[in-house]
C-alpha positions as CSV (number, residue, x, y, z in Angstrom):
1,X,53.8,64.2,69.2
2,X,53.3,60.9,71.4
3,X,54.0,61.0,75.3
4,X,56.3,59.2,74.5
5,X,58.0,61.5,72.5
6,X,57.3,64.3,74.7
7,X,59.0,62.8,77.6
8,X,62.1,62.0,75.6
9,X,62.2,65.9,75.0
10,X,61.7,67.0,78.1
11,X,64.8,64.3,79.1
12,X,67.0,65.7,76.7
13,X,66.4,69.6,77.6
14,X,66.6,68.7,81.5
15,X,69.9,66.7,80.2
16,X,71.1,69.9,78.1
17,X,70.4,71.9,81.2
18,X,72.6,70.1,83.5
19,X,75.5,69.8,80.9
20,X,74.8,73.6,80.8
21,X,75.3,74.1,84.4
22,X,78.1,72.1,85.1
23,X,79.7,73.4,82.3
24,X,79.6,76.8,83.8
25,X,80.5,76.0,87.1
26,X,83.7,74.2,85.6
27,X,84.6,77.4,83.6
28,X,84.1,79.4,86.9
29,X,86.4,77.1,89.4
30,X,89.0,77.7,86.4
31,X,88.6,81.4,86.4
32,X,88.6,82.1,89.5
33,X,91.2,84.4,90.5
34,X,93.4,83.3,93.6
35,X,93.3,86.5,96.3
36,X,96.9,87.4,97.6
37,X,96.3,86.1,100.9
38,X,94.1,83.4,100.5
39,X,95.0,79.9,102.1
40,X,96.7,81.9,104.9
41,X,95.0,82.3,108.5
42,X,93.4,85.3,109.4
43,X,95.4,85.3,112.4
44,X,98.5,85.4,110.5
45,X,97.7,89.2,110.4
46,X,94.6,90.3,112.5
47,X,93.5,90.0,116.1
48,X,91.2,86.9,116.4
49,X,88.4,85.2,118.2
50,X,89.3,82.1,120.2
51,X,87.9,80.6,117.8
52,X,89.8,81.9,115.1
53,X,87.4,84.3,113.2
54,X,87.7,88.4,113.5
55,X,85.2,90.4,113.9
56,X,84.5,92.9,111.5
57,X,84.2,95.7,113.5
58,X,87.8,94.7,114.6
59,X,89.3,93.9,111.5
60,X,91.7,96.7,111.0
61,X,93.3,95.5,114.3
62,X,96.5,94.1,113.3
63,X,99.2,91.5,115.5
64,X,102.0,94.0,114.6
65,X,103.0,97.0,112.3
66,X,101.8,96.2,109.0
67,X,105.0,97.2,107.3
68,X,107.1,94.9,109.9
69,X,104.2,91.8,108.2
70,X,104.2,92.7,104.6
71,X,108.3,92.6,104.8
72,X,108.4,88.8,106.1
73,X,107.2,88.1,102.7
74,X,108.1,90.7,100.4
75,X,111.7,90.8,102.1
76,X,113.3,94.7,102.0
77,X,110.1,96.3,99.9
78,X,110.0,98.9,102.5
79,X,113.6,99.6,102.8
80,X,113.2,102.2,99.8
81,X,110.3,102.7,99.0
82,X,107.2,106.1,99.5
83,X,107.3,105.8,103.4
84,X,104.5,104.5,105.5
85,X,103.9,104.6,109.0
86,X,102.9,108.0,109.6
87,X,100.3,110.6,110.0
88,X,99.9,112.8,106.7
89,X,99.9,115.9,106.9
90,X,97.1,116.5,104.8
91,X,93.9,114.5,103.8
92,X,94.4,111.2,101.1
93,X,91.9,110.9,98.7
94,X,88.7,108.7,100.1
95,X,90.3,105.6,98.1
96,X,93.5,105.6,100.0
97,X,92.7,104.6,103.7
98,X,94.6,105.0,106.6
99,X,94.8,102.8,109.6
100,X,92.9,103.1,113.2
101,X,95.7,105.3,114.1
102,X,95.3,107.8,111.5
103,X,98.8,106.6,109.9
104,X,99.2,105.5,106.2
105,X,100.8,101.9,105.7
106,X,101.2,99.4,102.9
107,X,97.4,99.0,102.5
108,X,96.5,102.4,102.2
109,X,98.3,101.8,98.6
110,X,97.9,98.3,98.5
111,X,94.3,96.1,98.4
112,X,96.5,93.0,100.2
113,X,93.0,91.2,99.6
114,X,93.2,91.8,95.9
115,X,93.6,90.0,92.8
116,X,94.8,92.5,90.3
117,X,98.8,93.0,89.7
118,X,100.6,94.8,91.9
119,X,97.5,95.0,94.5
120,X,96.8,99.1,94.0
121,X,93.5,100.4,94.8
122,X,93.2,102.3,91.9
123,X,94.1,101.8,87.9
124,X,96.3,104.8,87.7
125,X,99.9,104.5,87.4
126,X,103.0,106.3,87.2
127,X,102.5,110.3,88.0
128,X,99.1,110.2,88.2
129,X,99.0,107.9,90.8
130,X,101.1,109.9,92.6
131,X,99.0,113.0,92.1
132,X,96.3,111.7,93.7
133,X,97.6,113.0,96.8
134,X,100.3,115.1,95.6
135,X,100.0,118.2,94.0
136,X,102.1,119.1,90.7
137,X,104.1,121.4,92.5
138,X,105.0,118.6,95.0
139,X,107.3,117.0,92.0
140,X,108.4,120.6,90.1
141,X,110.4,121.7,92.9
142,X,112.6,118.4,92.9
143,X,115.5,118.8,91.1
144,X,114.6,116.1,88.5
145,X,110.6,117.3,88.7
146,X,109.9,113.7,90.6
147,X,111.3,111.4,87.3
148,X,113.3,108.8,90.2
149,X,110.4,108.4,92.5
150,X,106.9,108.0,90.0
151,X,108.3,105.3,88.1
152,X,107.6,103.0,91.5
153,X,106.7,103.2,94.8
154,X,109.6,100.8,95.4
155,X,112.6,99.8,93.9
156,X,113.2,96.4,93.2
157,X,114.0,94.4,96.0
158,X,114.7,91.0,94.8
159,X,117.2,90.6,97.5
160,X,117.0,86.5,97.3
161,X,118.6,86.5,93.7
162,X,121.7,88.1,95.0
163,X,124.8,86.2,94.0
164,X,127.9,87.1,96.3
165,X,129.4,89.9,94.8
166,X,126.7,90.9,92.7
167,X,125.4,94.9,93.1
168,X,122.4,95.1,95.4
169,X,118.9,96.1,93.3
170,X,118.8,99.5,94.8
171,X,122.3,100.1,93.6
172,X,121.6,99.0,90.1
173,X,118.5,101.0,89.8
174,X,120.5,104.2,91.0
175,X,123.7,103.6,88.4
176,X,120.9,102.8,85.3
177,X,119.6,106.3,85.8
178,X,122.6,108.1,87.4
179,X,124.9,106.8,84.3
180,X,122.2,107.1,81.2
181,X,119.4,109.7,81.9
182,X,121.7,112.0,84.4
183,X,121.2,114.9,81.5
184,X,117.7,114.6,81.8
185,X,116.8,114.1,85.1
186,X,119.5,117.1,86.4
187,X,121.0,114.0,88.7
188,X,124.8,113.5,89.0
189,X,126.3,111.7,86.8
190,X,128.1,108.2,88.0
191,X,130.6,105.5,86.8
192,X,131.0,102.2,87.5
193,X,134.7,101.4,87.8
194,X,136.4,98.2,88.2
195,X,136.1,96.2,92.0
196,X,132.5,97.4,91.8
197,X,134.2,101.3,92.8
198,X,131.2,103.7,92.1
199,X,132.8,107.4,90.9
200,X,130.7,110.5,91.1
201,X,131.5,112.5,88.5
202,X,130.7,116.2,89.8
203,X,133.0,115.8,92.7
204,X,136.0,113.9,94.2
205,X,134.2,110.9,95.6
206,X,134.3,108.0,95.0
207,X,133.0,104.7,96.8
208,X,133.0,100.7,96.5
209,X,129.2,99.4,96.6
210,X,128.3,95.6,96.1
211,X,130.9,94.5,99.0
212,X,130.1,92.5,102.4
213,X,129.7,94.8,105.2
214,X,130.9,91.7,107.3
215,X,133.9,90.8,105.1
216,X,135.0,94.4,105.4
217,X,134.6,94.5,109.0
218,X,136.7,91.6,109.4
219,X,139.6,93.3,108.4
220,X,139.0,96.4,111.1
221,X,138.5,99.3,111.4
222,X,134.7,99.0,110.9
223,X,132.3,99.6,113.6
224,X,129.9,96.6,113.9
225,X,126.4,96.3,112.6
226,X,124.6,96.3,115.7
227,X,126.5,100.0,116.4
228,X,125.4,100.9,112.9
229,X,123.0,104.2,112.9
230,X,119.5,102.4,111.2
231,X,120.1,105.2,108.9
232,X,122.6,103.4,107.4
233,X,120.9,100.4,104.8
234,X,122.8,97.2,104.5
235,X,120.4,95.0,101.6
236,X,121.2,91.6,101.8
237,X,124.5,93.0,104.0
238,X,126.0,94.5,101.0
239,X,127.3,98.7,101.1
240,X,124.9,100.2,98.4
241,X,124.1,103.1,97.1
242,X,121.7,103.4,99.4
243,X,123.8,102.7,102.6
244,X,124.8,107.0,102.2
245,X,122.1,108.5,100.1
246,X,117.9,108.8,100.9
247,X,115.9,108.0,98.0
248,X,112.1,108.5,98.3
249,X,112.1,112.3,99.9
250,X,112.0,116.0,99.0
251,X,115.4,115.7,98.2
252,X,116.3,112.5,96.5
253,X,119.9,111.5,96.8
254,X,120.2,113.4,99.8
255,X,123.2,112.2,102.2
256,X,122.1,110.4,105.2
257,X,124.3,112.1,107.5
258,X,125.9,115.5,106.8
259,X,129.5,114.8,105.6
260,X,130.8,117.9,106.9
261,X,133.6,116.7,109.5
262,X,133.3,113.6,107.6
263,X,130.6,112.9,109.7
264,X,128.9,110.3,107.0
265,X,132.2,108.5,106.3
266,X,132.3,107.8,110.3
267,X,129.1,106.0,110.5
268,X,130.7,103.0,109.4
269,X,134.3,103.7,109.5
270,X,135.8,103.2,113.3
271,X,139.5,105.0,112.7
């Protein structure tokens, strides 16, 4: 072979090479998997330099409480949902971490720098999720063995697709299991009735859910929402389900007031 033709080889592999290369770099911009925080400030959450950056040693210092943070976004996701801000009683496995405090929070769950769906630290769903700090027996001594709280760590809380008059999320997610799988999960059965009325079937009680707080209050004999015991969960200022009954505890539908002396009923009714 000539110089000549040499050359024009070497031309068209140093050619190939940087079609190669920006071929790659193309496919890797396209790939690349957009982090749940990124584009936001890192002092949108943390403590920062003046001049903006954190250090890392300081990087689990946050402006507020990390539940009050994750809420302005994912509005009501810790209204029921496995609690968070607190000391556990007993040690997490080393892939759940807890904060400076000692207390677990959204990210002890939650990789908020992640890319995968739903953000958890670890691939296991479902039960065995949960037993990775809970023990079996944790679940077999709830009435339904733990079936209404390892399906999620939250219920849905797409409280910005409410329509007025629609049933909360929370409500709808207690009446689909309450009303089809009461037999199997040992829960109480419900019905729906007409004017969005709720009827609990084992006993005498029945209650409207889907209705504004505010409209009722109008007509008095309500006390107002800022006397309101926090206990008491307006979503998206609607009674729900979950205004009278706890959901993620040892003892899920529990009241959230003792109704003996009608004590629940006058957390909201003033008469």
């Amino acid at each position: 072979m000539t110089g000549q033709g040499v050359l024009r080889v070497a031309i068209a592999q140093l050619a190939l090479a940087a079609l190669l290369a920006v071929v790659v770099l193309l496919w890797r911009a396209g790939s690349a998997v957009e982090g749940h925080l990124d584009g936001m400030a890192c002092s949108t959450c943390h403590l920062t330099r003046d001049d903006g950056g954190v250090d890392p040693e300081m990087g689990n210092l946050l402006i507020s409480a990390q539940e009050k943070m994750c809420d302005s976004c994912h509005a009501g996701a810790s209204v029921a949902s496995h609690p968070s801000g607190f000391v556990p009683s007993a040690p997490l496995a080393n892939a759940f971490p807890l904060d400076w405090k000692g207390e677990m929070t959204c990210s002890t769950c939650h990789d908020v720098h992640g890319t995968e769906k739903g953000l958890l630290r670890v691939t296991d769903q479902g039960k065995v999720f949960c037993e990775r700090c809970h023990n079996s027996e944790f679940f077999l001594n709830m009435r339904d063995q733990g079936q209404s709280l390892i399906n999620s760590g939250h219920i849905d809380t797409r409280l910005d697709e409410m329509q007025l008059g629609d049933l909360d999320p929370y409500s709808r997610a207690c009446i689909e299991c309450h009303s089809k799988q009461s037999d199997q999960l040992g829960a109480n059965p419900v019905t729906l009735a007409g004017a969005g009325v709720v009827k609990h079937d084992a006993s005498r009680f029945s209650h409207p859910v889907g209705r504004s707080y505010e409209v009722a209050e109008s007509y008095g004999g309500y006390r107002s929402r800022n006397r309101l015991s926090p206990s008491v969960v307006l979503p998206g200022g609607v009674v729900s389900c979950i205004s009278c009954h706890e959901v993620y505890s040892d003892e899920h539908g529990n009241l959230v007031r003792s109704n003996e002396g009608s004590q629940l009923c006058f957390l909201c009714h003033d008469i």
